[in-house]
N, C-alpha and C positions, 0 to 999 in steps of 0.2 A: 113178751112181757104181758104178762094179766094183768087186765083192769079192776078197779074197784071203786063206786063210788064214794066220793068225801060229802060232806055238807060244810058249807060255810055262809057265814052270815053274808047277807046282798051286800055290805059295804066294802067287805072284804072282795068278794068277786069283782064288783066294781072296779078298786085298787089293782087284782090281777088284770083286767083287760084291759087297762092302762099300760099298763109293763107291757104289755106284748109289742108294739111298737118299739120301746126304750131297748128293752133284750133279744129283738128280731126272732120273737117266737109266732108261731104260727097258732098255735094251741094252749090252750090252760094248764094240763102238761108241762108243756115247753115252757112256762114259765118257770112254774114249779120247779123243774130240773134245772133251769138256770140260775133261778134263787139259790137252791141248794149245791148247787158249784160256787158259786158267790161264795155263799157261807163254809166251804171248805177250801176255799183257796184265802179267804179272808185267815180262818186257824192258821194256815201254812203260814200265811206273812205275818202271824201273831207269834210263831214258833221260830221264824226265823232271826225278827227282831230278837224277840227273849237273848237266841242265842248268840247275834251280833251286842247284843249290850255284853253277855256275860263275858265274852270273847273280850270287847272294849276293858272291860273291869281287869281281865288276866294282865293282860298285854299295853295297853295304853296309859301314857302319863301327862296327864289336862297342868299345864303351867301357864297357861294365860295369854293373849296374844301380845302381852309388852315381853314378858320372858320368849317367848317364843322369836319373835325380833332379833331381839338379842341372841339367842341362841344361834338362830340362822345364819346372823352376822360374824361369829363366830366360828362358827364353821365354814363360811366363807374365807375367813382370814385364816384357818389353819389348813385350807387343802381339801378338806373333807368332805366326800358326799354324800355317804350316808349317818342318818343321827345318831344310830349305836355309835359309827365311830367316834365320834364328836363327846359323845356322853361315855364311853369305854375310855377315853383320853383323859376328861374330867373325873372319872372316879378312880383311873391308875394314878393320879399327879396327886387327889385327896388320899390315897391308899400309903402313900409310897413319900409324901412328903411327911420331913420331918420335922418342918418347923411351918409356924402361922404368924405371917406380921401381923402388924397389931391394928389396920385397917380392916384385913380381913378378920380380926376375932372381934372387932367392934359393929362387922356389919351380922358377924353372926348372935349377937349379943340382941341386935336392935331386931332379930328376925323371931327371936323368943319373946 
């Protein structure tokens, strides 16, 4: 690796011979190199996030932790243990039914 000298201002070097300790560098270098891995593993868990939100946005559906209660308990009381099945259940019986009492078409009334 060839060298080359930088300049930086005294406060700034300062701030590096502090880090050397914090980042177990031996040299002003070693800092620098450590900073800069920092700063590129910091991207990576900026890129990774990004992609766990967009992933959460495809795939994931947020109903609150009183529905969610609820829903658990439900699927505890029909057998089930995974939540597709649970929620594949609930949207064949809404697909497939042919008629709506009239408690449920007043709690769907109060939900508009």
């Amino acid at each position: 690796m060839s060298r080359s000298t930088i300049q930086v201002p005294d406060e700034l070097k300062v701030e590096i011979e502090n880090l050397k300790d914090e980042l177990k560098a031996k040299t002003t270098y070693g800092v620098i190199e450590s900073l800069i891995q920092i700063h590129k593993d910091f991207l990576n868990y900026k890129h990774e996030i990004k992609m766990e939100k967009a992933r959460l946005e495809k795939e994931a559906l947020e109903i609150g932790e009183d529905h969610k209660r609820k829903f658990v308990a439900l699927k505890q009381e029909l057998n089930l243990y995974e939540n597709s099945s649970a929620l594949e259940f609930l949207l064949h019986h809404y697909t497939t039914s042919n008629r709506l009492d009239k408690s449920t078409f007043e709690l769907y009334r109060s939900l508009n």
